[in-house]
C-alpha positions as CSV (number, residue, x, y, z in Angstrom):
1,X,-128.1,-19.8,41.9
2,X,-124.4,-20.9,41.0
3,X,-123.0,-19.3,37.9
4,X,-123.0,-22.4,35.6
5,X,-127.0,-23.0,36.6
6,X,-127.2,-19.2,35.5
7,X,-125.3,-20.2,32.0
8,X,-127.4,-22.8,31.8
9,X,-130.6,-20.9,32.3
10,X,-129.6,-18.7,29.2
11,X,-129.6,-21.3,26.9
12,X,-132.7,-23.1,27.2
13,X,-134.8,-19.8,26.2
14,X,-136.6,-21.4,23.0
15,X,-138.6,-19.7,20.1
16,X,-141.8,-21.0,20.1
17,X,-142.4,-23.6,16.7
18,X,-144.2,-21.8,14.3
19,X,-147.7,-23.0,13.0
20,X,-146.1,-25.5,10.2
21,X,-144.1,-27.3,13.4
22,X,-147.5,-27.4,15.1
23,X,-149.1,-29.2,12.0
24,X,-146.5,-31.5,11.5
25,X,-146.7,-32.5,14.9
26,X,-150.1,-33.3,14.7
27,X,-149.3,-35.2,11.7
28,X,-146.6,-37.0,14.2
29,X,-149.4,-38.8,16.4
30,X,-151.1,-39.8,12.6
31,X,-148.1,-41.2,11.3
32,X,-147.5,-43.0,14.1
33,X,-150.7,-44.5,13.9
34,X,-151.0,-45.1,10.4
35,X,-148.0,-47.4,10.6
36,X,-149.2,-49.4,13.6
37,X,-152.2,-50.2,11.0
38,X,-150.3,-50.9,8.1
39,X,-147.9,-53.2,10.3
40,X,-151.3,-55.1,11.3
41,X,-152.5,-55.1,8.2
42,X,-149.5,-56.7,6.9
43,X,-149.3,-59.3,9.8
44,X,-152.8,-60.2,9.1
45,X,-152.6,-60.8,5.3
46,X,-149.3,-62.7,5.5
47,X,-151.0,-65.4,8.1
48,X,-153.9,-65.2,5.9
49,X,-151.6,-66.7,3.1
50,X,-149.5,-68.6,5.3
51,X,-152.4,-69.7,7.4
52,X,-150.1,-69.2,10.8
53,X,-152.9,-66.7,13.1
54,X,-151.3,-65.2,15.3
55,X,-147.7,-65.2,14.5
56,X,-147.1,-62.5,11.9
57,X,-150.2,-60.6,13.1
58,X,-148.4,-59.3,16.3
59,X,-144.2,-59.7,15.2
60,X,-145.9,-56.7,11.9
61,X,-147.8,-54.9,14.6
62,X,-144.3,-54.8,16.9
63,X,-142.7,-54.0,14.1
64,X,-145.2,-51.1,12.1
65,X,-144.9,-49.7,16.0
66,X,-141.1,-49.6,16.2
67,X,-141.5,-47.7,12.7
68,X,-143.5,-45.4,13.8
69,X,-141.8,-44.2,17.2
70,X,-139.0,-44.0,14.9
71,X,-140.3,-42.0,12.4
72,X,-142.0,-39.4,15.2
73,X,-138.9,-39.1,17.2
74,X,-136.7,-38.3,13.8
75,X,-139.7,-35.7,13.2
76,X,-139.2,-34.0,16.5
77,X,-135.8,-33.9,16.6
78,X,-135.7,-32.4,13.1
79,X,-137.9,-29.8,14.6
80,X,-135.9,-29.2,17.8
81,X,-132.7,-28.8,15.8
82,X,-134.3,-26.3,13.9
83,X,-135.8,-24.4,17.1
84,X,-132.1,-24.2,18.5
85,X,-130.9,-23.3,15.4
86,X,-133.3,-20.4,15.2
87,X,-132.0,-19.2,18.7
88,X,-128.6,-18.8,17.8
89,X,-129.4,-17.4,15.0
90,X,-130.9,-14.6,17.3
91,X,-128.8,-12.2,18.6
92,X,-129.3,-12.1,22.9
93,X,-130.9,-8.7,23.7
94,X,-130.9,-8.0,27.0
């Protein structure tokens, strides 16, 4: 192994998340869901109104899923940064 990969292999020693990460990332794959729905939901009322079917239907359901693949990946890497920070934090006992 070269001496960088050995550097390198130092570094990505990680705590692992404590329960409350575990819960919220549960609550990741929920949220996620939850605003595919809504983004349905909200497609299928405004052709309702606007009596277009399909149209608003599936550009809210792209949309509500964008949202939510935001939202999760902001979660985890609000969680990561966290993790890392709690390894620096640590001092390196060897």
């Amino acid at each position: 192994m070269t001496e960088s990969n050995q550097k390198n292999s130092r570094h990505k020693h990680t705590i692992a998340p404590s329960p409350v990460a575990n819960y919220l990332l549960i609550g990741a794959g929920s949220m996620f869901t939850a605003t595919v729905i809504a983004g349905f939901i909200v497609g299928y009322a405004l052709d309702y109104l606007f009596d277009t079917m399909p149209i608003f239907f599936l550009a809210c359901g792209v949309l509500g899923f964008i949202g939510g693949a935001q939202k999760v990946r902001l979660l985890t890497k609000r969680l990561d940064q966290q993790a890392t920070q709690k390894t620096e934090d640590k001092p390196n006992v060897e």
